[in-house]
Steps between C-alpha positions, in 0.01 A plus 500: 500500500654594169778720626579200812912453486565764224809732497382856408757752523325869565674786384434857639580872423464833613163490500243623811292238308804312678305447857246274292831224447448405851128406439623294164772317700241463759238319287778329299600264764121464666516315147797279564757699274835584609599842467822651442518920452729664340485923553659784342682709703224820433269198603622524839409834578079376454569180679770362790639166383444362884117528372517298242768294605273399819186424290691265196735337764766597270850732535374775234734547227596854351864533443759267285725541797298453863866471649834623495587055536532451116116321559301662153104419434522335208162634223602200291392221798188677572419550136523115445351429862164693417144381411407869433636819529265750635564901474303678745494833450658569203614852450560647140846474583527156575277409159727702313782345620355141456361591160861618359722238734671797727628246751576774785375362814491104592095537400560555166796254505296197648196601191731502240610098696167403537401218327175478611134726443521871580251669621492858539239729672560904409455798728566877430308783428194493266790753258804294527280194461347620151800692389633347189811389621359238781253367242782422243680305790197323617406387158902373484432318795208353370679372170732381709268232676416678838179541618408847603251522809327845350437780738154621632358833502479658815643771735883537483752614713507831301128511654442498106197255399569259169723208406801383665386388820701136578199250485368323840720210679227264481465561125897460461466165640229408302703542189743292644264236641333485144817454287644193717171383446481502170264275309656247280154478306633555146762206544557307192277706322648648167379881439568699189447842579561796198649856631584828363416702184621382132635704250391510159808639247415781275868526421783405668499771736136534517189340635134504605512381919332573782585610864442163694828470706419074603552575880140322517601205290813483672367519834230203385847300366661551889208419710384170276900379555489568875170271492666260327433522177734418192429874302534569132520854513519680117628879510497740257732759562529626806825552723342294828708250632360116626621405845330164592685168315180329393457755260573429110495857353489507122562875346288595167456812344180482271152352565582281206791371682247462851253326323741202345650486848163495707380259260789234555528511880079539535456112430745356772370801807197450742447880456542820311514820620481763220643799620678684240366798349536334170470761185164433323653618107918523324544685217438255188852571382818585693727712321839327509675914524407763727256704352621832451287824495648691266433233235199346588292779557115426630515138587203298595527214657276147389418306834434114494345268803741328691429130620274540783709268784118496718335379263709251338605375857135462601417303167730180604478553857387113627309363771642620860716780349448857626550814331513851637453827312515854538296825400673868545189704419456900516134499497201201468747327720258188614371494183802460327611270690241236532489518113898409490495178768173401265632505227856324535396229685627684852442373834579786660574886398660702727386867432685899546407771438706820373247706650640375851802697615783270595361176232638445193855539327790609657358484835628300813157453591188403353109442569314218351195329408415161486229362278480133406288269320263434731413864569712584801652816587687583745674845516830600738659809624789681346805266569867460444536251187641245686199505766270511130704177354425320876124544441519427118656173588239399787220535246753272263530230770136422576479453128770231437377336826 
């Protein structure tokens, strides 16, 4: 029982989606796990706190003050007492107040305390869920290190049909259940993994890039760590953030700069993981001035190959390495594909497509392909990256086994 003995704090707000915390708590300590709750006040109008006090065997805890004794509830000791933080429904209020550190309410205090994984699980309406606003706080959240439980479709409270619907107890727990039980299967393997887009100068205030934004590569760097892998993770620039210490992130600009760092770290790792969306040409010459119109005129520009980091990887990989590539195609996708983990000595490609809404740059989500040397494919659903980087990494364990 992964979640036997574990101290999960479960915070809930003015949710209806709030009725579904007693069914967490419920199957929470079926599992072993203590639970301790902690409720906004607008929580309280969805859900009494003898409820949930009665099913987690715990007083529930709401206000800094419970007494007029000079007794306070202190968001520091149950930030450092924690095993998890759980927040269950979250209400665009409480994620914007998490995601910009509005410390208001003795929730928001104790997340701000915690010291341990967060976990939060939305609910609104499918319009408040998708507005700009609550996406820009979730993806804060995210860069912060907490793990966001995404919403289902389904009918609302509004009686409105779409996204923003808390997701199922049973899955909630599952999440839970499947992070404490996190495999250690990468441990003391070393795994240089490439991110990002490079830049290739034109000028100084100029270059030839592309739109990748590394959340894949990123989310690759933090789920090899949790599995206990030492990562090599090479960015090109991109304003992500790394959250997990047993990353080494190294920050290059060019593909020039990728390649001599790829090739120096390649011979020491068990596996590469090329991610980056790694310019194919750079201008031949760089002017050292910015360029200016009114001077130059027409300008054409000569393009040169850049060092291709595959294919030079895949030329000294050794006996019991493994390499992994990948193919963003707009049309002949397979083809492609198979052609690229041929011909750079690939044992596995894993495969978008721009023609699938959601994949690609920029995106929080993503839907793969993968093909490896033997023939296989498998194909998967639209996922969040994070879900992608978990089944990227499965197919990379069986291979270093």
């Amino acid at each position: 029982m992964t979640l036997k003995d574990k101290h999960i704090i479960l915070g809930i707000t003015g949710s209806i989606a709030a009725y579904k915390a007693a069914y967490i708590i419920r199957g929470l300590v079926k599992k072993g796990a203590e639970v301790q709750v902690v409720i906004t006040p607008a929580g309280k109008e969805f859900i009494t706190p003898l409820t949930l006090s009665t099913l987690s065997s715990h007083p529930v805890i709401s206000e800094f003050f419970s007494n007029r004794d000079g007794t306070w509830n202190s968001h520091v000791d149950l930030g450092l007492w924690a095993d998890a933080m759980l927040i269950a429904p979250a209400t665009a209020s409480t994620i914007g107040k998490m995601a910009n550190g509005i410390a208001d309410n003795m929730l928001i205090t104790t997340y701000l305390s915690c010291k341990a994984p967060v976990f939060v699980a939305p609910a609104m309406d499918l319009d408040m869920f998708a507005h700009p606003s609550t996406q820009q706080n979730l993806e804060h959240l995210r860069s912060f290190g907490n793990r966001i439980i995404e919403p289902t479709e389904g009918e609302l409270a509004s009686h409105l049909v779409g996204k923003g619907r808390m997701e199922e107890p049973d899955k909630i727990i599952e999440v839970l259940e499947d992070f404490f039980a996190a495999r250690k299967d990468l441990e003391k393997k070393k795994i240089l993994i490439t991110a990002g887009p490079t830049y290739e100068k034109i000028d100084p205030v100029r270059f030839i890039g592309n739109y990748s934004s590394g959340k894949m590569g990123f989310a690759l760097a933090e789920v090899c760590a949790e599995r206990g892998a030492e990562v090599t993770l090479v960015a090109g620039p991109v304003s992500l953030k790394t959250h997990h210490p047993a990353i080494k992130r190294i920050d290059v600009e060019s593909a020039g700069e990728m390649y001599q760092v790829a090739m120096e770290a390649f011979p020491g790792s068990d596996a590469a993981i090329l991610c980056a969306a790694v310019a194919d040409y750079r201008p031949e010459n760089a002017s050292e001035q910015k360029i200016k119109r009114e001077t130059k005129g027409d300008m054409t520009l000569h393009l040169v190959p850049n060092p291709d980091i595959a294919a030079s990887l895949g030329a000294i990989k050794r006996e019991g390495q493994v390499m992994v590539g990948f193919a963003l195609e707009t049309n002949n996708e397979a083809t492609h594909a198979e052609g690229k983990l041929k011909r750079k000595n690939l044992d596995f490609i894993v495969l978008n497509s721009l023609r699938d809404q959601g994949a690609g740059f920029r995106c929080d989500t993503n839907k793969i392909t993968i093909i490896d040397d033997a023939g296989g494919v498998t194909s998967y659903p639209l996922k969040s990256k994070r879900e992608v980087a978990s089944d990227i990494v499965n197919k990379l364990v069986t291979l270093l086994r």
